[in-house]
C-alpha positions as CSV (number, residue, x, y, z in Angstrom):
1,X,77.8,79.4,89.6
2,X,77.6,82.6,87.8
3,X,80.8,84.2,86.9
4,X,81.8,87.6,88.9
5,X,80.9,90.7,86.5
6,X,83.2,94.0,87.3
7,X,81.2,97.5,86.8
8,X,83.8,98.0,84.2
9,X,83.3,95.0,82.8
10,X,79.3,96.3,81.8
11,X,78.3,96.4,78.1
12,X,78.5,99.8,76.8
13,X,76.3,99.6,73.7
14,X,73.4,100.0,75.1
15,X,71.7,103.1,77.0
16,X,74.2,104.3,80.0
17,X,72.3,103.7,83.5
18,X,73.1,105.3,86.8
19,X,74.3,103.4,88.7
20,X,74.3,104.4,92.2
21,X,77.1,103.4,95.2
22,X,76.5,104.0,98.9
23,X,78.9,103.3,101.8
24,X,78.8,100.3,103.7
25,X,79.4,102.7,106.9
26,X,75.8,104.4,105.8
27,X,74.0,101.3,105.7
28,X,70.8,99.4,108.5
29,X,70.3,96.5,109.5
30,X,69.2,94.4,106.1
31,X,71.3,96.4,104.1
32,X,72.8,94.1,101.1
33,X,74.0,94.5,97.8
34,X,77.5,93.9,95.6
35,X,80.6,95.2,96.7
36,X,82.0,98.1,94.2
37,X,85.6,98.9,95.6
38,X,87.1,99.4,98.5
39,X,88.8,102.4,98.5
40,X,90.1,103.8,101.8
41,X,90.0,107.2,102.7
42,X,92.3,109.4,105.1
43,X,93.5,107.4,108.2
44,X,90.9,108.3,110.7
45,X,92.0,109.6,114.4
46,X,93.3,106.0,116.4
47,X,92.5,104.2,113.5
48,X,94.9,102.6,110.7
49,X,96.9,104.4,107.8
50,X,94.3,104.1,104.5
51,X,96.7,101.8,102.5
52,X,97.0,99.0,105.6
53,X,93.5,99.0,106.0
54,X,92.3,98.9,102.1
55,X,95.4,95.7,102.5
56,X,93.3,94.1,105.4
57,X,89.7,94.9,103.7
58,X,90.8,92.9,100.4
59,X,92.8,90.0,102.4
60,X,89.5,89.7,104.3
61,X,87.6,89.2,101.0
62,X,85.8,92.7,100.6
63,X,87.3,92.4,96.9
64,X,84.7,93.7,94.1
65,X,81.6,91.7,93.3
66,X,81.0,89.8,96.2
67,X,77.7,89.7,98.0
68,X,77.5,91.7,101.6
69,X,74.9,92.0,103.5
70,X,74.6,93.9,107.5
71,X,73.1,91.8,109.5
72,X,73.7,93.1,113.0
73,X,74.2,96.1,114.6
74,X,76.7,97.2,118.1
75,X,74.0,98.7,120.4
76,X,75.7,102.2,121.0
77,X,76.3,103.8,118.2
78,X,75.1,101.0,115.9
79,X,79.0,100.4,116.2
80,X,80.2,97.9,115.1
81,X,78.0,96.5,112.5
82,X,78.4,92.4,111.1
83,X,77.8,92.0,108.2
84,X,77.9,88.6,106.2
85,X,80.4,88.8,102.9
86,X,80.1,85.9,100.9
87,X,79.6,82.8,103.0
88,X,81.4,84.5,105.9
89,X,80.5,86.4,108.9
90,X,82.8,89.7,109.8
91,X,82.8,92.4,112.4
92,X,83.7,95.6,111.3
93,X,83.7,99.2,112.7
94,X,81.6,101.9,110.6
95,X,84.9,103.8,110.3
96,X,86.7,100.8,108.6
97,X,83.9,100.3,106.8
98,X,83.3,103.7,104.9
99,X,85.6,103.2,102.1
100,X,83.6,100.0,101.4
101,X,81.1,101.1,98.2
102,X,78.2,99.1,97.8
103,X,75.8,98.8,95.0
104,X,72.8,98.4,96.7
105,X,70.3,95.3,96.2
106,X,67.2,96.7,93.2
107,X,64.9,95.9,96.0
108,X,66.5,99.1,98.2
């Protein structure tokens, strides 16, 4: 098993490369990648305060470098999405999921 690199962790002798995040909340169906951070935004209308849901996004295992992947989609809205994190299956609403930034598969 291959040991879990952080972006801070990257090498920083050699040329600096972009490297681009997108939210979880913006992504399709077959949208995968590495987690970046989780970083919660403003509490949304109805929703949770930011700190108690970045607390439930990491005790749920969004924590940075693991593998996600959305693999279904609600059928109004595209609300809520699934999306499998690790060897795990969640449901999550797009709200809850914007402060989720993913950096997304090369193949993307």
């Amino acid at each position: 098993m291959d040991p879990v690199r952080r972006i801070a962790d990257t090498d920083l002798d050699g040329p600096l490369e972009t490297i681009t995040l997108v939210s979880l909340a913006d992504g399709r169906r077959g949208f995968s990648g590495y987690i970046a951070s989780v970083d919660a935004h403003a509490p949304v209308p109805g929703g949770l305060a930011a700190h108690e849901l970045e607390r439930r996004l990491l005790e749920m295992g969004f924590v940075e470098g693991a593998r996600i992947e959305i693999l279904h989609e609600g059928f109004i809205g595209r609300d809520p999405i699934c999306v499998k994190l690790d060897d795990m299956r969640v449901a999550l609403r797009r709200r809850d999921a914007r402060g989720v930034m993913v950096r997304p598969d090369a193949a993307q």
